[in-house]
C-alpha positions as CSV (number, residue, x, y, z in Angstrom):
1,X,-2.7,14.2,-21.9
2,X,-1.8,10.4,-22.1
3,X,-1.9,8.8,-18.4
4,X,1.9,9.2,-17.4
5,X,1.2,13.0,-18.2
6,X,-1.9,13.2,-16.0
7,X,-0.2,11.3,-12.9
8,X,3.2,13.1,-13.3
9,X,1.1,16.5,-13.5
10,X,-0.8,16.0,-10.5
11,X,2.1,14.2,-8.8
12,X,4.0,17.6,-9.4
13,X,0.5,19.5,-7.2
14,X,-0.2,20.8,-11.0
15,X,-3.8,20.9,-12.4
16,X,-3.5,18.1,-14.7
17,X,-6.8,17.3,-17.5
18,X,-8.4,15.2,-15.3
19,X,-8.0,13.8,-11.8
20,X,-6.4,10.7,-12.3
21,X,-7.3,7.4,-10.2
22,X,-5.9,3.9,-9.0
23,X,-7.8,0.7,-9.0
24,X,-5.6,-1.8,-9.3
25,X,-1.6,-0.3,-9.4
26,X,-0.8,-0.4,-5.6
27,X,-1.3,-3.1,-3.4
28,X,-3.3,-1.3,-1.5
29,X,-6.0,-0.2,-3.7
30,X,-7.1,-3.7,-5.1
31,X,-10.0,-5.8,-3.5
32,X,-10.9,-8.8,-2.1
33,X,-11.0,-11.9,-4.9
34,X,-14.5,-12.4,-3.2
35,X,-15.7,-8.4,-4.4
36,X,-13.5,-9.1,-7.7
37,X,-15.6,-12.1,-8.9
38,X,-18.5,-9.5,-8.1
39,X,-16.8,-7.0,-10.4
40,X,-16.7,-9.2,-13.2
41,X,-19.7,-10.0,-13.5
42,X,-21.3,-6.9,-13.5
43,X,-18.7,-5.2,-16.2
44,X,-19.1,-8.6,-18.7
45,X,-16.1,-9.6,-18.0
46,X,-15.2,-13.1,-17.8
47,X,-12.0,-14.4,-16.6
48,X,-10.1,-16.5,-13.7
49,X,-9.0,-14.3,-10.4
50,X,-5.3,-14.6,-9.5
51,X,-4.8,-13.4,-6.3
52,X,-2.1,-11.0,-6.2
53,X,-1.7,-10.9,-2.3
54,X,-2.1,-14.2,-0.1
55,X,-2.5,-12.4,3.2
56,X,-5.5,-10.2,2.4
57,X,-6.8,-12.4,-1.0
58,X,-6.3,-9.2,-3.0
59,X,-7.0,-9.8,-6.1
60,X,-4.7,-9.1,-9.4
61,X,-7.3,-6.3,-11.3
62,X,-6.3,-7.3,-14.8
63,X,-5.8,-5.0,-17.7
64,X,-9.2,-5.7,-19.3
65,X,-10.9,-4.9,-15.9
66,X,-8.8,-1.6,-15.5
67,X,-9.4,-0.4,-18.8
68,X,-13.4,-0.5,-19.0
69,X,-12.6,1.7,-15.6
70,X,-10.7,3.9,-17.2
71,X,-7.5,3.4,-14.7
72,X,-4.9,5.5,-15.4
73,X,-1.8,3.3,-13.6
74,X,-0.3,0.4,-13.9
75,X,2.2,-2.1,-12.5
76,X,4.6,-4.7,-13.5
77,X,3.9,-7.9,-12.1
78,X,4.6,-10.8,-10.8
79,X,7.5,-8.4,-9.8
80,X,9.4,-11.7,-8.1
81,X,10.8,-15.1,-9.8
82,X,9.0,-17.8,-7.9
83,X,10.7,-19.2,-4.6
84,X,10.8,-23.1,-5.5
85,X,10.3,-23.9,-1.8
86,X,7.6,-21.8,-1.2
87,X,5.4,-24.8,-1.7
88,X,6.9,-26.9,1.3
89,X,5.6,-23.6,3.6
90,X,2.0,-24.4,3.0
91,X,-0.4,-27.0,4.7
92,X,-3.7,-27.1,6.0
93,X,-5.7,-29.4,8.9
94,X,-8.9,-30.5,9.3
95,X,-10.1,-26.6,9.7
96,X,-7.6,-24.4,8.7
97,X,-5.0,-23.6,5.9
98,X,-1.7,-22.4,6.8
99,X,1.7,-21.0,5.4
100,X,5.2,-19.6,7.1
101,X,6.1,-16.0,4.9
102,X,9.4,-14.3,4.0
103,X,9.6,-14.0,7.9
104,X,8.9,-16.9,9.3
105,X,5.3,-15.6,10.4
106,X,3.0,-18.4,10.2
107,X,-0.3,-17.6,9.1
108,X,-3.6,-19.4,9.2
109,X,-7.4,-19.1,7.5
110,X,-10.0,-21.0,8.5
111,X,-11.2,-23.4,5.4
112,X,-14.9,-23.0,6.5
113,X,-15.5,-18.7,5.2
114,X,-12.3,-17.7,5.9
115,X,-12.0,-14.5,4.5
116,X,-8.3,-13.7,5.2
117,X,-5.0,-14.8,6.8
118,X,-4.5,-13.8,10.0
119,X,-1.0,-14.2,12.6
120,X,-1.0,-17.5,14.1
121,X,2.5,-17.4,15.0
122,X,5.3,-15.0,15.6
123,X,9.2,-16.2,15.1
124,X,10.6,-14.3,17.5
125,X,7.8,-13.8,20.7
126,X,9.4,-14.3,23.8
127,X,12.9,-14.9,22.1
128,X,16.2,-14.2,23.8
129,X,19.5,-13.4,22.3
130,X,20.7,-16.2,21.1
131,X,17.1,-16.9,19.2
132,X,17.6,-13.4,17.4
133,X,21.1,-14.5,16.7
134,X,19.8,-17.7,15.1
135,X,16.8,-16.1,13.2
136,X,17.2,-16.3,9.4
137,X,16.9,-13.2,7.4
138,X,15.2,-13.3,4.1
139,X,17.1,-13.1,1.4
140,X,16.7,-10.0,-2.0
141,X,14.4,-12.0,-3.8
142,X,15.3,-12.6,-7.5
143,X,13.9,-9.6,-10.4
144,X,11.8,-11.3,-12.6
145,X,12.8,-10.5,-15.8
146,X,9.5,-10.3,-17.3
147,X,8.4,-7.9,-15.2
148,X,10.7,-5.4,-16.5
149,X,9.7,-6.1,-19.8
150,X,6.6,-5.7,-18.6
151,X,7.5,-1.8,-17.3
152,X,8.6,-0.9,-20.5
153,X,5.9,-1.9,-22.3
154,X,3.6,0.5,-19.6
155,X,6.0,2.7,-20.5
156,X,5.4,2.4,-24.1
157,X,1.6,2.9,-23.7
158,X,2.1,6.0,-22.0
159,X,1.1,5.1,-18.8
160,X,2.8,5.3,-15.1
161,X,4.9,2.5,-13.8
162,X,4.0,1.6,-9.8
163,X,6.2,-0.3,-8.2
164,X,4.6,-1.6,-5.2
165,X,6.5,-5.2,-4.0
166,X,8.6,-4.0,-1.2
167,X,10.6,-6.0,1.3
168,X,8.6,-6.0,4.5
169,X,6.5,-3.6,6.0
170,X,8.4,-0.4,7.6
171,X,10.3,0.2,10.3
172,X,7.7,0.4,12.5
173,X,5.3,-1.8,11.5
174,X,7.3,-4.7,10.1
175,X,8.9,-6.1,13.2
176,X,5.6,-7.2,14.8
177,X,5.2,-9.9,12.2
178,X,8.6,-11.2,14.0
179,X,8.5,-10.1,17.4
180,X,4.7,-9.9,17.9
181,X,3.4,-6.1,18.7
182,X,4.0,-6.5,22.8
183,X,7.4,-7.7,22.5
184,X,8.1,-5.4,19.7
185,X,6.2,-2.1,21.6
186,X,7.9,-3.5,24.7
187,X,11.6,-3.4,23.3
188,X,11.1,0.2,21.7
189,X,10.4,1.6,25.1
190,X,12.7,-0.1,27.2
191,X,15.4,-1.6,24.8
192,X,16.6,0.8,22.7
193,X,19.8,-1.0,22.0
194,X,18.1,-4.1,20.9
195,X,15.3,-2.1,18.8
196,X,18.0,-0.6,17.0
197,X,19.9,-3.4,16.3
198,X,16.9,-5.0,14.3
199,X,16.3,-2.0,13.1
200,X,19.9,-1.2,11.6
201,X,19.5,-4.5,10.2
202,X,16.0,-4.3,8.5
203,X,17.3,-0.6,6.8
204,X,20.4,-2.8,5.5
205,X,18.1,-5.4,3.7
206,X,15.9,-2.5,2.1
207,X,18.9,-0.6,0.8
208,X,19.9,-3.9,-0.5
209,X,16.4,-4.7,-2.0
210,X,16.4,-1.2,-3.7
211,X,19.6,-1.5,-5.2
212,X,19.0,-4.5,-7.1
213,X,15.3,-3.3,-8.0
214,X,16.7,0.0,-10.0
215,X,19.7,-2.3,-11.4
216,X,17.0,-4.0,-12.7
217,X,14.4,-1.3,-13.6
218,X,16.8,1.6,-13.9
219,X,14.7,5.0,-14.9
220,X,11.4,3.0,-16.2
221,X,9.8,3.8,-12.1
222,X,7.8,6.0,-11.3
223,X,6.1,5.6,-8.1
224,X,7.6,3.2,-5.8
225,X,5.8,2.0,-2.8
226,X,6.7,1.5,1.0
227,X,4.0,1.0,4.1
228,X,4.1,1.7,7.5
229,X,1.1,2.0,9.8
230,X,1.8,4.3,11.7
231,X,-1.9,5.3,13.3
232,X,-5.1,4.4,14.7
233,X,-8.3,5.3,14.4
234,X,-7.9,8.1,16.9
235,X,-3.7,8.8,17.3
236,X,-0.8,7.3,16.2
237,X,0.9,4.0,17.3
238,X,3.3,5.9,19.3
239,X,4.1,9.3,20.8
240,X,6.0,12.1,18.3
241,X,9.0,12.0,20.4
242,X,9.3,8.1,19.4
243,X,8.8,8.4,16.0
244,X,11.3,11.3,15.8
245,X,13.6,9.4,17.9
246,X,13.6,5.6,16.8
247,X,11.6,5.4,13.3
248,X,11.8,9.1,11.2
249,X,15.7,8.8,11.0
250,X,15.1,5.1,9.3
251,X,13.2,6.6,7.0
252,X,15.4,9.6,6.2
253,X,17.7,7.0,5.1
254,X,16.2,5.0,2.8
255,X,14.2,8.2,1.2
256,X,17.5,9.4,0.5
257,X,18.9,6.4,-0.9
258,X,15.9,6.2,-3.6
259,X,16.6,9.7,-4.0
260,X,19.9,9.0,-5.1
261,X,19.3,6.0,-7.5
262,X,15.9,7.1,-8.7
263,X,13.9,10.1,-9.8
264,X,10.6,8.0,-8.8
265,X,8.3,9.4,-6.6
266,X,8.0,7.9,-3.0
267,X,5.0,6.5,-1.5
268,X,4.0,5.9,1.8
269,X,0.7,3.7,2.7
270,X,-0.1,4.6,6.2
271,X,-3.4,3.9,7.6
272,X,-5.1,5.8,11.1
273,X,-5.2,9.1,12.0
274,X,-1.9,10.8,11.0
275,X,-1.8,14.3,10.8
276,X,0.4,14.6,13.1
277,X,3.4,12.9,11.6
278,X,2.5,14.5,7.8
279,X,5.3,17.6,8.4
280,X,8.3,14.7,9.8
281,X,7.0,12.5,6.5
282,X,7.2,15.7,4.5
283,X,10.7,16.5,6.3
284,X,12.0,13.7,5.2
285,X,11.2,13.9,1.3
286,X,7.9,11.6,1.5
287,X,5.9,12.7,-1.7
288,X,3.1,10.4,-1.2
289,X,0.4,9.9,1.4
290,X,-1.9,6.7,1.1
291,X,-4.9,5.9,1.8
292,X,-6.2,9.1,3.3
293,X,-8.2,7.4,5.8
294,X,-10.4,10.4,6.0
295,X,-12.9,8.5,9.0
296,X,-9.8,8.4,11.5
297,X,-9.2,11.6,13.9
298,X,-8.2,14.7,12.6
299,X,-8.1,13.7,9.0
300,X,-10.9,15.7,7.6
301,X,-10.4,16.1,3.9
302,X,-10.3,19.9,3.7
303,X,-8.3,20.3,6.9
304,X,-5.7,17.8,5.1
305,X,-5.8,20.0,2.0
306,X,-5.5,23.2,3.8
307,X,-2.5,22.2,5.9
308,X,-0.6,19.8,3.4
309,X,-2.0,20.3,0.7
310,X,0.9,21.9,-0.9
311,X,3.5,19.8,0.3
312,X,2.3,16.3,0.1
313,X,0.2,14.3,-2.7
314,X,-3.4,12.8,-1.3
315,X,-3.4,9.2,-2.8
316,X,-6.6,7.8,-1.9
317,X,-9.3,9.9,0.4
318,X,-11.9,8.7,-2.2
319,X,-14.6,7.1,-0.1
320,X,-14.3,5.8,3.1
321,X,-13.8,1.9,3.0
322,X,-15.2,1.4,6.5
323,X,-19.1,2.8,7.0
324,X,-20.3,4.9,3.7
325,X,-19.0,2.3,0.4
326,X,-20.3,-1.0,2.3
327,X,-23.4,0.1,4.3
328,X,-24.4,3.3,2.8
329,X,-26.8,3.9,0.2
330,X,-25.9,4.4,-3.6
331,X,-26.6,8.2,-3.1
332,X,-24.5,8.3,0.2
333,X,-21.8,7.1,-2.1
334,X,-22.4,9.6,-4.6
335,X,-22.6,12.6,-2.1
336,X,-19.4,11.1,-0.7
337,X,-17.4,11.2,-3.2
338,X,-18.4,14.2,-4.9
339,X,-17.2,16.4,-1.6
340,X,-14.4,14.8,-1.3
341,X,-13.4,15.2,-5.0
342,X,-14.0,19.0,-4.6
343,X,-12.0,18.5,-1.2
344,X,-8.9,17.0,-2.6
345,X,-8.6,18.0,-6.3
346,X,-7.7,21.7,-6.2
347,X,-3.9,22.8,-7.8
348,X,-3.7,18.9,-8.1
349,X,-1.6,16.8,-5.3
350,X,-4.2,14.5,-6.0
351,X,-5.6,10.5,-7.2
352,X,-8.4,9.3,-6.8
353,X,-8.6,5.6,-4.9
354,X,-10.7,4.1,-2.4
355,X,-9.6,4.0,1.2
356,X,-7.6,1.1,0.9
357,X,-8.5,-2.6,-0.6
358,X,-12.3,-2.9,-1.3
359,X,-13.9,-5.8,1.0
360,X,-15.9,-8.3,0.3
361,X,-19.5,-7.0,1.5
362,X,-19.1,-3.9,-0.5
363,X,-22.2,-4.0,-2.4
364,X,-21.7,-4.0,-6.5
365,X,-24.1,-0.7,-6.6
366,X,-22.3,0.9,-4.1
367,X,-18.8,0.6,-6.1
368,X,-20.2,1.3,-9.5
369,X,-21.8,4.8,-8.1
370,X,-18.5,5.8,-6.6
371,X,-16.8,5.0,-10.1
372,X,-19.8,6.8,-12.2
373,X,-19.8,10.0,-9.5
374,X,-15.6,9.6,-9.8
375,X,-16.2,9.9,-13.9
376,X,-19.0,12.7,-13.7
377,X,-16.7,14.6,-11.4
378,X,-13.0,14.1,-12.6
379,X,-12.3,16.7,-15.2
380,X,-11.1,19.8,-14.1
């Protein structure tokens, strides 16, 4: 089977050669430029990191790296033409570096080991009406050209094309980064109205953003990514009746509206225990469930398998990300991944990833014995 085979297979819960895997494709099954340089060193492999996401310093797994893994997806990138301006929203002080995003969220790392970006400052906290009616959108960004050249080519080589640069988070999860998450938990609870008028807004500018990604891209996609955390490590951000009520019907929509421009599958990255909410997301035409956090509540991995196993496609579920890749041993890893393999890969529905973006203190041994146990254990 070439690669596109193998993901489609699965992707259809059909028993492909192999179980195929990510490292690399979405943006949230990368790692940390900090792991990456790491990486490199132990495969041979020398070249400069380019970090593919500023917030988490994700880095861009290149296609030398992905091919001595043996990584069976790819996507087109940088997916965006460069805003010019971007430049004038980044500064730093004496101990921090900052920049303002798409949203006006300003964001801050300390210079001295900062690690990440974290929220230093919402747009919207504590705003009134007339602040929400003076808040600037952000506009589609420009298709970079290149990047579609760039799908065709993964075409071409008879691999997948993921498309993973969406506009925003989701409907849920995208409006803290404006509001702040009281405000924002605050107005779905007591301000319908108001929620729904962001809300109505926010589903406008991703129809808009989809329409002029398959102008662009036409039939070349075929996995395209959304996110929306939607749980914890022990429930979900709010109750069923909420999420039926003020976020599943967003959703609905914009499924749909891929659905009706594009044959790609649809993939949801939603972290924290969410079984729950896996028959609405299946309701409403989600194919994909990422990362599979497999640690949270209720998300055993043969549970998962038994219940949903036939309806939705296990992305991820790999290894967990939090306890057994950075602080186990090299045989915890292997005993990790090998059950949950054997969990995950029956009557396909299933690709292999880590539980979200490898971190920085994941040990080098520890990743290579979950790749080596993945290889040893991938054939069907």
């Amino acid at each position: 089977m070439t690669c596109r085979e193998r993901v489609l297979t699965a992707l259809d819960h059909k028993e492909p050669d192999r179980v195929p895997w990510d490292f690399g494709a979405t943006k949230v099954c990368k790692c940390h430029v900090v792991f990456y340089k790491k990486l490199l060193k132990e495969l041979g492999i020398e070249e400069e990191p380019i970090i593919a996401a500023k917030m988490g310093q994700h880095a861009l797994i290149s296609e030398a790296v992905q091919r001595r893994l043996e990584c069976d997806l790819r996507t087109p990138f940088p997916a965006f033409l460069k805003d010019p301006s971007a430049a004038a929203k980044e500064w730093e002080d004496e101990r921090y570096c900052y920049y303002i995003d798409d949203w006006g969220t300003t964001m801050k790392m300390p210079k001295a080991g900062g690690l990440y970006y974290d929220v230093h400052a919402y747009p919207l906290e504590d705003a009134d009406e007339e602040d929400e009616a003076a808040y600037q959108w952000p506009s589609i960004p420009k298709v970079n050209p290149e990047a579609v050249e760039q799908a065709r080519k993964i075409r071409e080589d008879g691999r997948p094309v993921v498309y993973f640069e969406a506009i925003g988070n989701g409907f849920l999860q995208n409006a803290p980064k404006i509001y702040g998450y009281a405000d924002w938990m605050m107005m779905l609870s007591s301000e319908e109205e108001r929620a729904r008028r962001y809300l109505d807004k926010f589903l406008d500018l991703k129809i808009r953003f989809y329409d002029a990604i398959f102008d662009a891209y036409g039939d070349l996609i075929d996995v395209v990514c959304e996110n929306d955390d939607l749980g914890t490590q022990n429930s979900t951000w709010i109750s069923k009746e909420m999420f039926r009520k003020m976020i599943k019907p967003y959703w609905k929509i914009l499924f749909d509206h891929i659905k009706s421009r594009s044959n790609a599958k649809i993939f949801l990255h939603c972290c924290g225990s969410v079984s729950s909410l896996i028959p609405d997301l299946v309701d409403i035409g989600l194919d994909i469930l990422n990362p599979v956090q497999i640690g949270a509540a209720n998300m055993e991995p043969n549970y998962l398998k038994r219940e949903f196993g036939k309806d939705i496609v296990f992305w991820g579920g790999g290894v967990d990300n939090q306890k057994v890749l950075p602080k186990g041993t090299p045989a915890e890893v292997r005993e990790s991944v090998k059950r949950n393999i054997e969990a995950f890969r029956k009557d396909g529905g299933f690709v292999f990833a880590t539980i979200h973006n490898v971190q920085p203190d994941v040990p080098i041994e520890n990743f290579m014995a979950m790749w080596e146990t993945y290889m040893e254990n991938r054939d069907y």
